[in-house]
Every structure is written in C-alpha cells, then in structure tokens.
N, C-alpha and C positions, 0 to 999 in steps of 0.2 A: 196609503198604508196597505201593505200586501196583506193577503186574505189569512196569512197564518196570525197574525200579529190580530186581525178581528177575532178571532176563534179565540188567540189567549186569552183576549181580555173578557170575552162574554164567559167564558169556563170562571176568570177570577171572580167577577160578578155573581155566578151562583155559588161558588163557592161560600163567598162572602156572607150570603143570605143565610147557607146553610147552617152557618155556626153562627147568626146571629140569632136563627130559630133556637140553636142549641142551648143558648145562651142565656135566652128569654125564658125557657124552660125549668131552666134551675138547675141545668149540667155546671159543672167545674172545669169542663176541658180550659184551655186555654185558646184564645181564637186563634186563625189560621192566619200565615202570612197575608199584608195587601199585596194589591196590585201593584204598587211602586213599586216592591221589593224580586218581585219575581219578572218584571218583561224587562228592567237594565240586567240582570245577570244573564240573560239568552244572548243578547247583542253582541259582548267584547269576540263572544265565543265566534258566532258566524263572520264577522268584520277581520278577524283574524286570522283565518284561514288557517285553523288551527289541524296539524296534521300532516301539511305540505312538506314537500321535503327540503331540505336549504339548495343554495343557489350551488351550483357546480363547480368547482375551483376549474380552471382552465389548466387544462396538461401544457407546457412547454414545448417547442416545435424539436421534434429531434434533431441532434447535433450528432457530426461525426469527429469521436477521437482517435488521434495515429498515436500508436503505442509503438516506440522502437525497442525491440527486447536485445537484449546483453548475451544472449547464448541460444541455446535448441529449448527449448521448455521444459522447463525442471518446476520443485519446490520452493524458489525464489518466486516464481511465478503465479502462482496456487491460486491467490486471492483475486488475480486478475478474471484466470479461467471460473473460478467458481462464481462468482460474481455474472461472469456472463452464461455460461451455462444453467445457472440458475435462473435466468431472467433479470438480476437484479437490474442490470445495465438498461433494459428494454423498459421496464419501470421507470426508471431515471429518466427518460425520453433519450437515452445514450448510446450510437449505435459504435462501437469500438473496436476498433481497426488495427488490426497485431502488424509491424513492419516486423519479417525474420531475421534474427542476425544474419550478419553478411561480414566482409571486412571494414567497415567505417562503426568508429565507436559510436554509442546511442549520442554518447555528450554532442558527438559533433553534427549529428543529424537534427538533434532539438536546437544548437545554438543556431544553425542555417538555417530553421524554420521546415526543418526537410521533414518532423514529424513535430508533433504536440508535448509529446511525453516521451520518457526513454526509462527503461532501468540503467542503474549507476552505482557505483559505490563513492564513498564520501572522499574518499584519494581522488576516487577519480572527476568527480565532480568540483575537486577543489582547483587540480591541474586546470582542467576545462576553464573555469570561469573567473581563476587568475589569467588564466591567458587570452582572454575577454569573450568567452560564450554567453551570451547573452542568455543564463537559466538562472534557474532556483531551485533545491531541493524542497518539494513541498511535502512528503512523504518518508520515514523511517520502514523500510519493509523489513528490516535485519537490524532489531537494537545493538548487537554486539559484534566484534570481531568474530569472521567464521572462517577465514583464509590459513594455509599453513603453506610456508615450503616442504617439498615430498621427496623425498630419493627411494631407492629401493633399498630395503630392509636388507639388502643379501651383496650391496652396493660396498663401497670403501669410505662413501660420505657418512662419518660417523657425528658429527658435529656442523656450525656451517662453518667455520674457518675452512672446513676440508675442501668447501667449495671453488676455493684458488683456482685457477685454472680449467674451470668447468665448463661443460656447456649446460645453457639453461633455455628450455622451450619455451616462449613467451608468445605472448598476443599483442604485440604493438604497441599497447599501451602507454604513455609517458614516463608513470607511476612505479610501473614494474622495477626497471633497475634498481632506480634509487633506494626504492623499501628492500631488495634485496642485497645489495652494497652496505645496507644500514646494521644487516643484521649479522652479514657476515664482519662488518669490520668493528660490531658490538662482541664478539668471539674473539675477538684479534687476530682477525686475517686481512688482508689488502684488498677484499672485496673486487677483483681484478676476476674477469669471466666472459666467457663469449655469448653471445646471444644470439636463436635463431627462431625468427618466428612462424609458428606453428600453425595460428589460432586452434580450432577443434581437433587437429592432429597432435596438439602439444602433451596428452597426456599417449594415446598411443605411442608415441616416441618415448615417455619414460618408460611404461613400461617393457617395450622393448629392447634398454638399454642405450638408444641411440642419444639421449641426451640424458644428464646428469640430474635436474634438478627440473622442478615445475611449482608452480604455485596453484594449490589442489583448494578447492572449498570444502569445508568438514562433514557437511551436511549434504553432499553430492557426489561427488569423486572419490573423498575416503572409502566412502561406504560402500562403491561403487568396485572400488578396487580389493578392498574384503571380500565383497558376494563372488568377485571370478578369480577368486585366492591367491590375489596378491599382497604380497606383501612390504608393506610402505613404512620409511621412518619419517617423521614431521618435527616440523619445528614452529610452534607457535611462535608471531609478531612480539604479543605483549612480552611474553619470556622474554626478549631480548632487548626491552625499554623502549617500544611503542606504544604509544595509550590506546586503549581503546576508542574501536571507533564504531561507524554504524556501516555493517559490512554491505547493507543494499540498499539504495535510496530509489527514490522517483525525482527525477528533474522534469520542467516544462519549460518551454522557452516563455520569458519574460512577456514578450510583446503580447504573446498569445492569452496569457495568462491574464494580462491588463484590458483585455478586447473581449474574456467569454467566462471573468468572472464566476456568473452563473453556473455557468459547463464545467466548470472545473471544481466545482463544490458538490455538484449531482454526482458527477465520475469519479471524486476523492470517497464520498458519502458511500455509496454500491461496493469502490474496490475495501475502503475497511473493513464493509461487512464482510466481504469476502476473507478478506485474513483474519476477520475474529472467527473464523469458520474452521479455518486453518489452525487457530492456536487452541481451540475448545475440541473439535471435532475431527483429527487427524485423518482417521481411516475414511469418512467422509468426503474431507476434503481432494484427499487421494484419489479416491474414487472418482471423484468430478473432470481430476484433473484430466486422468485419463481416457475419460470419456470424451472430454471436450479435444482429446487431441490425437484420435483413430489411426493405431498401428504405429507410434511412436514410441512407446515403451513398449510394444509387442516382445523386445529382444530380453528384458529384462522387468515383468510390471511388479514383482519386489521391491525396486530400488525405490520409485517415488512412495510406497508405500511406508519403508523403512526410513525415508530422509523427511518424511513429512512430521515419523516420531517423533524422529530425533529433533528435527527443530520445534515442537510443541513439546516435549519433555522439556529442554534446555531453554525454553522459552523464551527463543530468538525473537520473537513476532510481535512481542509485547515487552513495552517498559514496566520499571519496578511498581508503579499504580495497577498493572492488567493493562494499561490503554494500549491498542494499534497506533502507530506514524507520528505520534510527538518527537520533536527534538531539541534538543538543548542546544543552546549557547555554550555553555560547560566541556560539552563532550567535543562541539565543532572547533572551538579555542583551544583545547587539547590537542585534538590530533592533526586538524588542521593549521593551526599554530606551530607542531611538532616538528610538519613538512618545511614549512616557512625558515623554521631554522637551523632546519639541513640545507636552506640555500638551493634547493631544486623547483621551488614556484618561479616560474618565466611569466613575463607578463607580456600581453599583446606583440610586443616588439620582437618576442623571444629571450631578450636578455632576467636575467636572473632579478628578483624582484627585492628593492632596496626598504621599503614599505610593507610592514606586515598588515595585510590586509585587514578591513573587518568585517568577520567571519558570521556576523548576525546578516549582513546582504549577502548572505550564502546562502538561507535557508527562511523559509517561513511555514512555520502552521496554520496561516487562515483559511487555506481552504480546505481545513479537514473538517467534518462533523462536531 
C-alpha cells in the first residue's frame, strides 16, 4: 500500500472519532462520510489518467497530383489555386502538380495515364471517353452552359446561318465542328465552313479580322474583349436547341482513380473548398488567384477580378442546393444523349457509334466530400 493511501486512512480515522465525540455530546450535525466511501472515489481518478491527451490520428504519407489544365489560368481554375495557395492541399497531405496547356487535350493526357486529372468540359469528356479514354468526370467546376460563338459586332455575321462560308478559329478539338454545324444548320444554313486551328491565337485572329467566328467563354473572353473595347456579337448554344450542359468538368483516369481512392477524396475535399471560396468570396478568391500565379495577369489584373463576379453572381459554381461538383444523370442524358444523336460520338474504332451509350459510366460523384 503506498504511503498516501496510509495517510488517507489514518486522516478518515480521526475524522471518524471526531464526529463520534460530536455526537456523543449531544450535537445534531450529521456524521461525516466512512472510509469506504472516500479512498474508492480517489482511485478511478489516478488509474485513469485522467487529463492525458487522446492518441494522435496519423497524417497520411503525401501523395502527388498531376493536374492537366485546358488553357493559361483563368477563373475556371480559381478553386484549384486557392486551395493550394491557401495551404488547403498541404493539409490534405496533397502535393499538386499544374501540367500547362500545351497542344494535346487534358482528355487525352488523363486517358494515357500522361496526368491524374485534367480540366474538361462535358462535350468534350463525352467525345473523349466514347472514343475509349479510359476517365470519369468526378467534378462539375461550371454547372451551366458558359460558351458562345463570337463574331465582331461591326462584322457582316448577323445571325449563324451567315456563317456559310466562314472561316472559324478553332482548337482541335473534336467537339468543335459539330456543335458549331449544329447551330448554324438550327438557323437554316448548311453549316459548310473552313476551319483553322489557332489554339491561344484563336481569339487574337478574331479580333483582328483574320477569321470570322470563334467560340469565346462568357465568363473570360467576353469580358475580356469589353475591357480592351471590343466589340462582340454572340450566340448562345441553348438559344439554338442545345440543352444545357456543364460547361467545366474535372476527369481522372479510371485506373488511377481505382489505385489512390484515398488521394482522390483528400484532393476532391481541398479543391471544393476552394470553389466554395470562389462562389462566396469572389474578390478573395481573385486575389489568391493572382497571387498564386506572379505576372500573369500583370497585362490585365481586372479581368480575373471581373470574371470571378461574374461567375459568383451568375452562379456557375454551384448547383440549385448551393452545393460545388454534383452532377446529374439528368443533365449528362441530356446533353450528352444530345451529341449521340447528332451521330458525331465515334467510338474507339473511329466509326460513328450505333449504341447510345450510358452516360451514368461517364461520371461519378464519390469522391467528392
């Protein structure tokens, strides 16, 4: 028996005496606890370690993500930068690795296993993975249509039927023609037009005049072409019997996706907070953005300030709940279904796809928060 445990009981002992004196005397008090009751209620306490701090969760070994982006760094991107400029990513144990565009689409760099992740839009991830890319959209970055064809305001293209015989600056892409064919022969034109690919030149060419038409994004190029006064006519998709769709996605290749589970739930987790940052907090997020990407917007740092409004005003970022990166069935059966029966999805062989696919192994949301 340790000497404090002698000391308690001999203290209960006189205690004991004292209120029996008490007692014997003719007081009222009420006697004083026994000894039973007072040396079990010391014990749970020391035996317990009561005060200790819990056991430490073990941090996850960092993992590295290749991100292939779709352009120069804009507001499509926002959530990615703020996320890592923030630290979010480095919390996550997730160290995240930007590939720059170049000329090869993100699709085709994620189906090759050539990056992890890419940005995308839902055409173009549909093309891709009819024609056997082995990805998944796991992310909605852009709930809604934000693309327009562009001519100049001061041009002869009054309509697209006008576009007959046009030349159009395009980026390679598969997708391009056909949505452009579609709208002009929804005008009643023959949709018949030359095409010359441009990539990041393709809007300088419009507006220089050198080519006729381009396909601008609302929330980047518009705005872009107001602030150095030019002036642009557009023609929104839907207007001319395209359904809505989701104008930026995130794919991952498959395999990878099946191999680091975990990694793709931490770096889904970080990048939505980052776009809930973006759809709450615009001028913030702007700020980050341009911080995280020194002397990029030097030429112009209005514009991502002004496209970051616009798409938190218009609130591209977030579906009709407020949530970031859900996507429906609904909307991919729609527009994806749309293309299918334009008869322009090729599958692996190249030949034109006789099987409308299904468009739920196009996309998942498990690995979002």
């Amino acid at each position: 028996m340790s000497r404090h445990l002698v000391r308690l009981g001999s203290l209960v002992m006189l205690l004991a005496l004292l209120a029996g004196s008490c007692v014997g005397s003719g007081s009222t008090a009420s006697p004083g606890p026994t000894a039973p009751s007072l040396i079990p209620s010391t014990m749970p306490a020391a035996s317990a370690g009561i005060g200790s701090p819990p056991p430490a969760t073990p941090k996850p070994p960092v993992a590295t993500v290749t991100l292939a982006l779709d352009w120069t760094p804009n507001t499509n991107h926002t959530g990615f930068y703020v996320a890592q400029y923030s630290g979010w990513y480095a919390q996550a144990a997730i160290d995240l690795q930007f590939i720059p565009y170049a000329s090869a689409n993100p699709e085709t760099l994620v189906g090759a296993g050539q990056a992890n992740c890419g940005i995308s839009t839902e055409e173009g991830a549909t093309f891709a993975i009819a024609a056997g890319e082995k990805e998944q959209s796991v992310m909605a970055i852009l709930q809604h249509t934000a693309s327009e064809i562009a001519v100049l305001a001061s041009g002869p293209i009054t309509r697209p039927r006008d576009m007959d015989g046009k030349v159009y600056a395009g980026f390679g892409s598969p997708q391009e023609r056909p949505l452009l064919t579609a709208v002009i022969k929804a005008d009643g034109g023959k949709g018949v037009f030359t095409t010359v690919t441009l990539d990041t030149a393709a809007y300088e060419a419009l507006y220089a005049g050198k080519a006729d038409m381009a396909i601008t994004f609302s929330a980047w190029e518009a705005i872009e072409a107001q602030e150095r006064g030019i002036a642009l006519r557009t023609f929104a998709f839907p207007y001319y019997g395209l359904p809505d769709s989701y104008a930026v996605v995130l794919v991952c290749n498959n395999a990878w996706l099946a191999a680091n589970g975990d990694v793709a739930r931490r770096f889904l987790a970080a990048s939505v907070r980052g776009f809930e940052l973006a759809a709450t907090e615009p001028t913030t997020a702007a700020t980050d953005l341009i911080a995280a990407n020194p002397g990029v917007f030097d030429a112009n740092l209005a514009l991502p300030r002004d496209s970051a409004n616009y798409l938190a005003t218009q609130k591209l970022y977030v579906d009709p709940s407020g949530a970031v990166g859900p996507e429906t069935l609904a909307t991919w059966d729609a527009y994806s279904g749309y293309l299918y029966g334009l008869g322009v999805l090729t599958g692996p062989d190249g030949k034109p796809l006789t099987t409308r696919p299904d468009f739920s192994t196009y996309f998942t949301n498990a690995y979002l928060p």
